[in-house]
C-alpha positions in Angstrom: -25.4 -27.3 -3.1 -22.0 -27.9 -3.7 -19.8 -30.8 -1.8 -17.1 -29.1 1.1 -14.1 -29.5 -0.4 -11.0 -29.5 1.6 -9.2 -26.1 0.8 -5.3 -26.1 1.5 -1.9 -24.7 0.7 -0.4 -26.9 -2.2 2.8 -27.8 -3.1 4.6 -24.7 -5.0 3.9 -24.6 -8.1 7.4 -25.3 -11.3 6.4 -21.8 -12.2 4.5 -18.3 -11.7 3.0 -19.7 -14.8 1.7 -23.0 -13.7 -1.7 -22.2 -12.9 -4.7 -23.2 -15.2 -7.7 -21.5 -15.2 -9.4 -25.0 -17.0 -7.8 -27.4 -15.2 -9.1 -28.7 -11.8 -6.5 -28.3 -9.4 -5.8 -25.1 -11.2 -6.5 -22.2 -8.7 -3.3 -20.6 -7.2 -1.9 -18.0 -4.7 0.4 -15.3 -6.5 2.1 -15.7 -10.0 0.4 -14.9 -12.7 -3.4 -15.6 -14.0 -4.0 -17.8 -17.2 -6.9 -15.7 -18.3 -10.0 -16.8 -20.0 -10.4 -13.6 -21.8 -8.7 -10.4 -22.2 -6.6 -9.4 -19.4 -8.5 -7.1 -16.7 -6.6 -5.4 -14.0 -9.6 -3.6 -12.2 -8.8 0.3 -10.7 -8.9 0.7 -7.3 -11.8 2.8 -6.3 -9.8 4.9 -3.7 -7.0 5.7 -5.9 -7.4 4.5 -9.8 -4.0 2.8 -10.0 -4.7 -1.0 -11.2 -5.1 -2.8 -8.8 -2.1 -5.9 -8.1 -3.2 -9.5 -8.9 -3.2 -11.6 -6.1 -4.9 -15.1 -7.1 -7.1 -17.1 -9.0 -9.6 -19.6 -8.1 -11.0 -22.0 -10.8 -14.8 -22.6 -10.6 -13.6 -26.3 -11.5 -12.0 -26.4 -7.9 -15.2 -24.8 -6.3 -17.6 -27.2 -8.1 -17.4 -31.4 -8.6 -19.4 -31.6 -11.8 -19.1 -29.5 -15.0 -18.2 -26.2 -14.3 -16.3 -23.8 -16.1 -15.3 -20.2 -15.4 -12.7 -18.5 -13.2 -13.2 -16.0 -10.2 -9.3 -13.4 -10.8 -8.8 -12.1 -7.5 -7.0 -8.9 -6.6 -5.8 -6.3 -3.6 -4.8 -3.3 -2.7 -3.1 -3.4 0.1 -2.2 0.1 0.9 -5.9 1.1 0.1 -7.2 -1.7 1.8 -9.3 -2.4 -1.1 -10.0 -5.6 -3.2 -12.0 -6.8 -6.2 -13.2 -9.9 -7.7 -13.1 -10.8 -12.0 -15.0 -13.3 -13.3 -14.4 -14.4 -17.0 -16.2 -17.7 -18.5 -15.1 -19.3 -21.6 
C-alpha cells in the first residue's frame, strides 16, 4: 500500500507548459499535458465532441518508489461527463 501523501494546491506554475509527466512533483491543474505518448483527447460519450483537458496526475506523485506512468484527466462540463487516460512509457 502506498504512503498518504499530503495533496495540495502548489504554487502556479512559469508556464501552461511546466508540468512533467516524469518528474515527481509533476502533476498539474489546467495547462497543457506533457504526454507520454500520442496525444488522446477522449469523445464524450453524450455528445462525441473531444472532451476538454483538465489535468494530469503523475503516478510518480501517487507512488514513493519507482513508478512511472501518467493518469490525463479530462471533463465535460456541460455534459457532466469525464474520463481518465493512462499512457506508460
Amino acid at each position: 500500500m502506498p504512503p498518504v501523501t499530503a495533496w495540495g494546491i502548489g504554487e502556479p506554475r512559469p508556464t501552461p507548459l511546466a508540468g512533467s509527466a516524469w518528474e515527481p512533483g509533476g502533476s498539474t491543474l489546467g495547462g497543457h499535458p506533457d504526454w507520454i505518448d500520442d496525444p488522446v483527447y477522449p469523445p464524450c460519450l453524450r455528445c462525441g465532441r473531444a472532451m476538454p483537458y483538465l489535468g494530469m496526475i503523475t503516478m510518480r506523485d501517487l507512488w514513493a518508489g519507482p513508478a512511472d506512468g501518467c493518469w490525463y484527466l479530462f471533463a465535460d462540463l456541460g455534459c457532466r461527463m469525464t474520463a481518465t487516460v493512462y499512457q506508460q512509457s
